[in-house]
C-alpha positions in Angstrom: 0.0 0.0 0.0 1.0 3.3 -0.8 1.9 4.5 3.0 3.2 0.9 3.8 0.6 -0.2 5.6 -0.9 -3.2 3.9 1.7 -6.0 6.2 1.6 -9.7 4.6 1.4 -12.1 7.4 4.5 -14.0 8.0 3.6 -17.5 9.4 5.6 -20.1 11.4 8.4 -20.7 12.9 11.5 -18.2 11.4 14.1 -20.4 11.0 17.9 -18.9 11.4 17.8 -17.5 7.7 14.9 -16.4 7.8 13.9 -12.9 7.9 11.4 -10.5 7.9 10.5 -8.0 5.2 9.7 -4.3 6.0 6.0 -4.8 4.0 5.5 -8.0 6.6 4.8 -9.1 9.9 4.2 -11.6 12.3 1.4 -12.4 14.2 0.2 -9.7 17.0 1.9 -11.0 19.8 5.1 -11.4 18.7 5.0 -8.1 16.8 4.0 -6.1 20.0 7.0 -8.3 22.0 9.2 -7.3 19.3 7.7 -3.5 19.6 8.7 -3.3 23.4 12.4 -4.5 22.7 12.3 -1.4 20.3 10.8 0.9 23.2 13.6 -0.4 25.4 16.4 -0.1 22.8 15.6 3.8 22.2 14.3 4.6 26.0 16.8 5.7 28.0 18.8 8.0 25.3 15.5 9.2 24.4 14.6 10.8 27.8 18.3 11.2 28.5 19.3 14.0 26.0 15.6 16.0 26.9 17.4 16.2 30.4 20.8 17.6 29.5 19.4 20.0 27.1 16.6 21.3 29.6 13.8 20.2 27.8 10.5 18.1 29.1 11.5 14.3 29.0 7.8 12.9 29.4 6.6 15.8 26.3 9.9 15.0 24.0 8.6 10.8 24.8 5.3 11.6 23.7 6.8 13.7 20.4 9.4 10.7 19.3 6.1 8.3 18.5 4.4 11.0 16.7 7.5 11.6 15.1 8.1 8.0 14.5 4.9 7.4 12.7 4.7 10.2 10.9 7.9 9.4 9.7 7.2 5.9 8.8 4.2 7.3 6.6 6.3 9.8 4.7 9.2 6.8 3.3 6.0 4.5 2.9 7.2 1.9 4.9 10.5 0.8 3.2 12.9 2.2 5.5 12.2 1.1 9.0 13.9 3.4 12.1 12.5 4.9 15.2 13.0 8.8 16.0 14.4 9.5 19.1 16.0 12.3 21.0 19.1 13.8 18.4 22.0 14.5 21.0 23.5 16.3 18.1 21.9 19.5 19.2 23.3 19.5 22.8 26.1 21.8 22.4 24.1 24.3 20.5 21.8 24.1 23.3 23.9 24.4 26.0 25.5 27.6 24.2 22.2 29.0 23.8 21.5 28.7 27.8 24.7 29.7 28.8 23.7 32.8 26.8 20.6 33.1 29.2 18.6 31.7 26.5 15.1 30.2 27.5 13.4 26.6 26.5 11.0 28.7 23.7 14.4 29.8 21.9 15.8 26.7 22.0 13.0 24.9 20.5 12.2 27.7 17.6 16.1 27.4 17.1 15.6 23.6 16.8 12.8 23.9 14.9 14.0 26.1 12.5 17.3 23.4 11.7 14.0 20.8 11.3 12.8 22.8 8.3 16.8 23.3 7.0 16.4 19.7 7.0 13.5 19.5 5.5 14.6 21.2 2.4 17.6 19.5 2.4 16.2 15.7 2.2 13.5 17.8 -0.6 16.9 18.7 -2.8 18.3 15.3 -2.2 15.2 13.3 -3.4 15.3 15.6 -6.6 19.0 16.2 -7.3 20.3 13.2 -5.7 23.1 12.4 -3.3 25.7 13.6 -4.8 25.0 17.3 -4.9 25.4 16.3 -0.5 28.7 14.9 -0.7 29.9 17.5 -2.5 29.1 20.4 -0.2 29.4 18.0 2.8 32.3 15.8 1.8 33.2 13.5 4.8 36.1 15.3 5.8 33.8 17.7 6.5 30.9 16.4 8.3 33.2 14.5 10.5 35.0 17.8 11.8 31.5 19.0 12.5 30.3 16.0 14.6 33.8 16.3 16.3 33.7 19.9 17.3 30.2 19.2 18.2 30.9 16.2 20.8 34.0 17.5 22.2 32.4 21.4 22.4 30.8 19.3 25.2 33.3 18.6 27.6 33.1 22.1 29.8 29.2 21.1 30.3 30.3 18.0 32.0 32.8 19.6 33.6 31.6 22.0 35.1 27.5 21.7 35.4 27.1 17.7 36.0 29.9 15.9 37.5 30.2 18.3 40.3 26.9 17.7 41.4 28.0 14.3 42.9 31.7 13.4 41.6 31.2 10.0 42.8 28.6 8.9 41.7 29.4 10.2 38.4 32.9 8.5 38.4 31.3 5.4 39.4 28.3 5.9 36.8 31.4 6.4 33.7 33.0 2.9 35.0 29.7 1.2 35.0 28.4 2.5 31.7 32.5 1.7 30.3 31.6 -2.4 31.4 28.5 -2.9 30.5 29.1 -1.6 27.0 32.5 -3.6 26.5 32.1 -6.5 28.7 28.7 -7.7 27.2 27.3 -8.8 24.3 24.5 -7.9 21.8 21.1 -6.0 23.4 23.0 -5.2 27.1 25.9 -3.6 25.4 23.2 -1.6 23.4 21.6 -0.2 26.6 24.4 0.5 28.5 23.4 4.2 28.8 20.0 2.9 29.9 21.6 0.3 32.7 24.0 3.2 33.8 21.2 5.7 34.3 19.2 2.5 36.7 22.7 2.0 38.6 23.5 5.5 39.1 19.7 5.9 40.9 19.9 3.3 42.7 23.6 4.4 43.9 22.8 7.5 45.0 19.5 6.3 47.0 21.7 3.8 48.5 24.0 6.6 49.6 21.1 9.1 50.5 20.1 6.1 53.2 23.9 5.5 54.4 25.6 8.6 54.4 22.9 11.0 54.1 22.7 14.1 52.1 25.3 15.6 50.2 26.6 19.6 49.8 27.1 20.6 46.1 25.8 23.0 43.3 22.6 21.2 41.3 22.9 21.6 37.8 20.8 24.7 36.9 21.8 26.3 40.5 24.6 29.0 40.9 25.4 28.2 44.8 26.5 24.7 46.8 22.9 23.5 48.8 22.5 20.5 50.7 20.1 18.3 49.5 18.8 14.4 48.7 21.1 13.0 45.7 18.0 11.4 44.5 15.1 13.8 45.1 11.4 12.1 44.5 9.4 14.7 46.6 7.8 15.6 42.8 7.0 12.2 41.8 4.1 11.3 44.5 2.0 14.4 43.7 2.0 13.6 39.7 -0.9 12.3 37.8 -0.9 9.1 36.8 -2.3 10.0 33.7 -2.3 13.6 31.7 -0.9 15.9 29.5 2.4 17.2 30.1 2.5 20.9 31.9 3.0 23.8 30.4 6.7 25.7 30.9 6.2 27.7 34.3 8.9 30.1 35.9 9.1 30.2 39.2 9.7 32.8 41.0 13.2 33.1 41.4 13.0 32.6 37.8 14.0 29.3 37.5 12.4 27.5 34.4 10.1 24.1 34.9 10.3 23.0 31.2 7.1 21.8 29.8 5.1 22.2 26.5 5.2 25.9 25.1 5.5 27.5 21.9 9.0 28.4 20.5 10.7 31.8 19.8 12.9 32.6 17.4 16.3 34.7 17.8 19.3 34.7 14.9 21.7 34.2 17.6 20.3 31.0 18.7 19.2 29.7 15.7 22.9 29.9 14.5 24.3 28.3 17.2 22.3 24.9 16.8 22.2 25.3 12.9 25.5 23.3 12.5 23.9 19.9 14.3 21.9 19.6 10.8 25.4 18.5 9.3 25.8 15.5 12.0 21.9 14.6 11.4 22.4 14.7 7.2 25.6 12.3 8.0 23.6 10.1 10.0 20.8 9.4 8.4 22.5 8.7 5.2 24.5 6.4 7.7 21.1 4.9 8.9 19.5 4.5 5.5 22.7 2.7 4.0 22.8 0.2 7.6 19.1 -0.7 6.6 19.6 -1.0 3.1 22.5 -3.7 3.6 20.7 -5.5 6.3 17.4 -5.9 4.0 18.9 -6.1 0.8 16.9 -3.2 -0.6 17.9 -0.4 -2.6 16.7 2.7 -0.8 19.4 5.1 -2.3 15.8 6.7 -3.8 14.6 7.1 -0.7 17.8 8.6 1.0 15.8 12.1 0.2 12.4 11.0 1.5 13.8 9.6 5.3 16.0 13.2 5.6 13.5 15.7 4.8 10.7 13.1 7.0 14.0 13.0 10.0 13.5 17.2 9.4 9.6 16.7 9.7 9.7 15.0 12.5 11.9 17.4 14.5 9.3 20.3 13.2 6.5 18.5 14.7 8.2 17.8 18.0 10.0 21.6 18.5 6.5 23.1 17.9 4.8 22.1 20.9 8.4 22.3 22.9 9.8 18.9 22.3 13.0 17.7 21.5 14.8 17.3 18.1 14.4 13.8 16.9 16.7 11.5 14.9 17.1 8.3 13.7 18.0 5.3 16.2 21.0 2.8 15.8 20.1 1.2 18.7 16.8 0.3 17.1 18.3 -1.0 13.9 20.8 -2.9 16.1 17.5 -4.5 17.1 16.5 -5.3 13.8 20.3 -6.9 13.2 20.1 -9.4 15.7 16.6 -10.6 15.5 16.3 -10.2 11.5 12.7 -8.5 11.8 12.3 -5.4 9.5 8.7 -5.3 9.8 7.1 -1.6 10.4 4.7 -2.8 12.3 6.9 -3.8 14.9 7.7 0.3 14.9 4.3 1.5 15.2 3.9 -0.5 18.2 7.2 1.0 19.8 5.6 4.6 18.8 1.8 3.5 20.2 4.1 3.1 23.8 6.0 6.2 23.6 2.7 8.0 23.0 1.2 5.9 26.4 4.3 6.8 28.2 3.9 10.4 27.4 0.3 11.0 28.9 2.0 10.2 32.4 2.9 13.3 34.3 4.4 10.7 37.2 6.5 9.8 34.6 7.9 12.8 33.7 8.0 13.5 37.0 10.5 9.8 37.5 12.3 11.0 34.8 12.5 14.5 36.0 14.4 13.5 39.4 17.5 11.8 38.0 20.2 12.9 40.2 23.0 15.5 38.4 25.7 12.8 39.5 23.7 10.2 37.2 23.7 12.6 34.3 27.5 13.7 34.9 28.7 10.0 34.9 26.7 9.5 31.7 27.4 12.4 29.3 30.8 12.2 30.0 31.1 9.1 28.1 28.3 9.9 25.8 30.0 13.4 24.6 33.2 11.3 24.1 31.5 9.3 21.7 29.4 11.8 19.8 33.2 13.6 19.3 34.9 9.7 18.7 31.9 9.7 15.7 33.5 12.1 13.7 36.7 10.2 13.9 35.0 7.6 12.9 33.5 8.9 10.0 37.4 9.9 8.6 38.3 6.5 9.4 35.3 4.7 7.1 35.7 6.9 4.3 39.2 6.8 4.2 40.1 10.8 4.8 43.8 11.9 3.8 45.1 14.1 6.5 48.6 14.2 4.0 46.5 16.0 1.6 46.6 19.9 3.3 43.2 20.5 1.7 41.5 18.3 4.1 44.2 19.0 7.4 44.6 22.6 7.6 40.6 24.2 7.0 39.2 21.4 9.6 42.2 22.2 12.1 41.4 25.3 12.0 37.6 24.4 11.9 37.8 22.2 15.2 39.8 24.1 17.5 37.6 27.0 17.2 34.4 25.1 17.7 36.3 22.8 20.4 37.7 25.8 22.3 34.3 28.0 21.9 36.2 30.6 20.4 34.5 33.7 19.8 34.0 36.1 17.2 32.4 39.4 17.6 30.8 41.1 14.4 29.1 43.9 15.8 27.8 45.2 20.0 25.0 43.0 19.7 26.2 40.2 17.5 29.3 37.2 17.7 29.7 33.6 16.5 31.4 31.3 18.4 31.9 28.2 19.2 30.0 25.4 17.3 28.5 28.1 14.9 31.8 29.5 14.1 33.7 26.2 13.8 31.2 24.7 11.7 31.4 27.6 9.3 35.1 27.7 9.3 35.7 24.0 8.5 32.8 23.8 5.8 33.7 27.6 4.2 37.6 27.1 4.6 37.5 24.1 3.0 36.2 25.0 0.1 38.1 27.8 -0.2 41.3 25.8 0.1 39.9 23.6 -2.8 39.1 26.6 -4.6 43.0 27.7 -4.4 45.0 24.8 -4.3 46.9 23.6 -6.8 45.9 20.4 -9.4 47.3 18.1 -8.2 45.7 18.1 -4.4 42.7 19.1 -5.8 42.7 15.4 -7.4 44.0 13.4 -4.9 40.6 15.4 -3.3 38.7 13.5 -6.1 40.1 10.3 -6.2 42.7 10.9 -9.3 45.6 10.8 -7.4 46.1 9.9 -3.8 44.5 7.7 -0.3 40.9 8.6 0.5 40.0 11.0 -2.5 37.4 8.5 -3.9 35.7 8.5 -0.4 35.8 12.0 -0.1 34.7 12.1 -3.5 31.4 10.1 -4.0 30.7 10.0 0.2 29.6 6.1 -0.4 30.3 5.6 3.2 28.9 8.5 5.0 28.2 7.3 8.5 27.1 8.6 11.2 25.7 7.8 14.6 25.6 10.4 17.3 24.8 8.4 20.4 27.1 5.7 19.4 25.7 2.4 21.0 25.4 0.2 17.9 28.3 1.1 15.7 31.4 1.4 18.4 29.4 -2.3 19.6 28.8 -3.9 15.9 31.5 -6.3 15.9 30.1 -8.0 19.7 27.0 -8.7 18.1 
């Protein structure tokens, strides 16, 4: 059927070879078993990344299964993936707050890179790929996810891990064994796992040693308070809509749904996370299309601009950005089920899980330790990715048209450097990074002699062809399933 509906039932008993198509599925009961191991896979990165950014975790929940199926309608079934929370717009967000930016700049910010995204997948489904890779060449888009994982680092340093230093260190060592010690699904959830442990650590020490003095994430001076604070969870509805974004009134904010606001400033700072979402999709769409055999270069356009959707739909209302999910096609790798159906289930449950305030509320009291212990390994990775990407596409650092623009590129973004323009304007940071690495390197193509310029295309040298074409574009900001592919 035209939106991919129409599943052919798949009978029996699969045997090892077996697999099932995107267009089929099995019976009910397996499909909705199959649906909660996707719910799982995505969970805890999903309400994870609505924490660190400052966003409503119950709200951005509900928004990934609207996300999800409209998504799902838009590439008519043939390319099955989950949206989840993108952790590619962190850093922009934390710029934007450190900026004294509110939650309805961040989300008009965010959903203003959703409609960039849009048009993007639009120009790709006409033009085709290669007009991408050609303004995005790999060497590119993996200085940009670099810059924007490692941009990072002061945010951990200075917001989360000194909320509860132990805990966090703890937190880092637990989340480094479970992803590396175990194989298949655990490794997948490690984030998920960590983010149990570290709760359960710090009520343990809340019982034992009692309360703890330190600054909470958000807070300017040291309190002394409960590691794991539940006072908000017992008055919550069990069922409802999230609230709407309240300040209190020492004007702290109590994020909830709202309608977005839109500032240049911000929307600059987050623009450059569109470059690690274009890389990872394309990543996404290839993983898929390997897995099921099927040729969905022609659809490469459709599941970008729906990813851009998506992320529109969500940032309206004052949800989170959304992206495709590795962890959910690592789902799909080891039980060989492609079915959509199984996805609309996953999205039915995120939409259930949304419509409780207690929830939210759960969600809402994760200690700071927890989060510190978690997003330093997770920032790691999201900055690892774009090594990554050079690595799989075979990037020549000899070559200085790909080493000197994204040095230069990466140390600005990196090192928030900042560039003033006028008394009420600058770039810096991720903004100005990503604009440096993207608009020096084509200016150092531009200039530079024949002969770099095609070992750049492949006529000459390591890595041009890569860098060329962009056949291996891949991307994966939170990690899980590609730095884990070779336990499964």
């Amino acid at each position: 059927m035209a939106l991919g509906l129409g599943w052919k039932l798949k009978e029996g008993t699969l045997g090892p070879d077996d697999v099932v198509a995107p267009d089929e599925r099995l019976d009910w009961g397996r499909t909705v078993g199959l649906g909660a191991q996707h719910v799982v896979a995505m969970f805890g990165a999903t309400f994870v990344f609505p924490l660190i950014m400052g966003l409503n975790p119950q709200l951005a929940i509900m928004m990934s299964g609207i996300a999800t199926i409209a998504f799902l309608l838009i590439v008519q079934g043939r390319v099955p993936s989950y949206l989840g929370t993108s952790a590619a717009f962190v850093g922009g967000v934390a710029a934007i707050r450190s900026q004294g930016g509110d939650s309805s700049e961040v989300t008009g910010a965010i959903l203003i890179s959703g409609v960039v995204l849009l048009l993007v997948g639009v120009a790709i489904h006409f033009l085709g790929s290669a007009v991408l890779h050609k303004v995005l060449p790999p060497v590119v888009t993996g200085a940009v996810v670099m810059l924007i994982g490692f941009n990072l680092a002061p945010v951990v340093s200075k917001t989360y891990w000194p909320a509860d230093q132990w805990v966090a260190f703890f937190v880092m060592l637990f989340t480094i064994v479970c992803a590396v010690a175990f194989k298949g699904f655990i490794s997948r959830i490690a984030i998920f796992l960590a983010l149990i442990f570290g709760t359960a650590l710090s009520w343990l020490l809340d019982h034992t040693v009692g309360q703890i003095t330190s600054v909470l994430p958000g807070a300017t001076e040291a309190t002394k308070h409960l590691r794991w604070d539940t006072s908000g969870v017992g008055d919550a509805a069990w069922f409802g809509f999230p609230a709407k974004t309240i300040f209190k009134a020492d004007g702290t904010e109590v994020p909830g749904w709202h309608a977005p606001s839109f500032s240049t400033a911000a929307i600059l700072l987050v623009l450059p996370a569109v470059i690690a979402l274009i890389a990872e999709n394309t990543g996404h769409v290839k993983a898929v299309a390997e897995m099921t055999g099927a040729d969905l270069d022609k659809d490469m356009g459709r599941a970008i601009a729906a990813d851009g959707f998506g992320t529109i739909l969500a940032s309206s209302v004052g949800g989170s950005p959304t992206t495709t999910y590795a962890e959910n096609i690592g789902v799909m790798a080891a039980t060989r089920v492609y079915s959509t159906a199984a996805y609309y289930v996953a999205a039915v449950v995120a939409l259930i899980f949304g419509f409780s305030p207690k929830f939210g509320a759960l969600v809402a009291s994760v200690p700071g330790g927890v989060l510190g212990g978690i997003t330093v390994v997770l920032y790691g990775m999201i900055g690892l990715l774009g090594a990554k990407i050079w690595k799989e596409n075979g990037v020549d650092f000899a070559n200085p048209i790909n080493l000197v623009p994204v040095a230069a590129g990466i140390v600005i973004g990196i090192g928030d450097v900042t560039m003033k323009l006028s008394d009420d304007f600058s770039l810096s940071g991720i903004a100005l990074g990503t604009i440096v690495a993207v608009g020096a390197f084509h200016l150092a193509r531009t200039l530079a002699p024949a002969d770099l310029r095609n070992r750049a295309d492949g006529k000459g040298g390591p890595g041009g062809t890569a860098i060329a074409t962009g056949d291996r574009v891949y991307g994966d900001e939170d990690g899980i399933d590609d730095l884990y592919q070779s336990k499964r």
